[in-house]
C-alpha positions as CSV (number, residue, x, y, z in Angstrom):
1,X,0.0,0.0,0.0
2,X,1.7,3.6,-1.0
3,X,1.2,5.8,1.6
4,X,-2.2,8.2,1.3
5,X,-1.2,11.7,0.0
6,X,-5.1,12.6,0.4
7,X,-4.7,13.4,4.1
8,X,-7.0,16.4,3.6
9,X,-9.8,14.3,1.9
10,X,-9.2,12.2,4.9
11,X,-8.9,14.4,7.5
12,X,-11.5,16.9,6.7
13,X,-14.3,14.3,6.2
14,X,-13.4,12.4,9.6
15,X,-12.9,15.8,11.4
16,X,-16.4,17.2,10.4
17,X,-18.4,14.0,10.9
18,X,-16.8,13.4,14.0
19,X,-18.3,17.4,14.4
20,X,-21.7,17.2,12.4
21,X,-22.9,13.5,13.7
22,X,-23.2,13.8,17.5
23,X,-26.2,14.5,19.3
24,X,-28.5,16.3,18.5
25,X,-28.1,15.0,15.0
26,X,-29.3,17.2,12.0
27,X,-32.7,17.0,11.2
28,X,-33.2,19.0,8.1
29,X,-30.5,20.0,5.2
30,X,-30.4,23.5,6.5
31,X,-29.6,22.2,9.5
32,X,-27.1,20.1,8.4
33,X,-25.5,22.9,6.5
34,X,-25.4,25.1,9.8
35,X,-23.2,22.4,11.4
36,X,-21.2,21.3,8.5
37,X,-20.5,25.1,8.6
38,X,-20.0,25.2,12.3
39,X,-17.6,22.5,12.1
40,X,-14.9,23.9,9.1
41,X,-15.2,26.7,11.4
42,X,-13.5,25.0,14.6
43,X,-10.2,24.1,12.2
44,X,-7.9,26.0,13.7
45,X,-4.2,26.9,12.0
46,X,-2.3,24.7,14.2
47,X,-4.5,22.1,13.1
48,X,-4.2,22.9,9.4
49,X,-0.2,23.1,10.1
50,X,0.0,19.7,11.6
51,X,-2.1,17.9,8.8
52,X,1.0,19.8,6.7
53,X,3.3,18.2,8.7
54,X,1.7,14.9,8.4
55,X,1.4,15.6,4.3
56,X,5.2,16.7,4.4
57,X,6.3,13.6,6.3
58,X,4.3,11.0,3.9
59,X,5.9,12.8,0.7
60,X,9.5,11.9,2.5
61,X,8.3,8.5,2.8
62,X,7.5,8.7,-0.7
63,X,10.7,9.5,-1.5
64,X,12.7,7.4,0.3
65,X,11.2,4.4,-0.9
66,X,10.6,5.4,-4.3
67,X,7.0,4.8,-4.1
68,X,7.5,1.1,-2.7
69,X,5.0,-0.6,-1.0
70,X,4.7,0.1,2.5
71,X,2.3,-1.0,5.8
72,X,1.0,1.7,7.6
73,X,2.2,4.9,8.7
């Protein structure tokens, strides 16, 4: 398995349904919306600058190994 470069396909999705899907759930799409909203808004910088870090050490990995298969990170 080649390590995933789509950290921030990963991470955002798990972040804001780890946000959006607790209770009280959404009950209508506007609703919905409002937390989805809600949730981007909570990503801080030091947040985003870790995920970069994560991003920046996967692309070494990358690198070193010329793509090779690997287990998990």
């Amino acid at each position: 398995m080649h390590p995933s470069l789509s950290l921030c396909d990963y991470f955002l999705w798990g972040y804001v349904k780890n946000k959006v899907f607790v209770p009280p759930q959404p009950v209508s799409l506007p609703d919905l919306k409002n937390k989805i909203t809600a949730a981007i808004e909570t990503i801080t910088l030091d947040l985003l600058s870790r995920v970069w870090q994560e991003l920046d050490y996967r692309l070494d990995v990358c690198r070193v190994t010329k793509g090779a298969h690997i287990e998990y990170l």
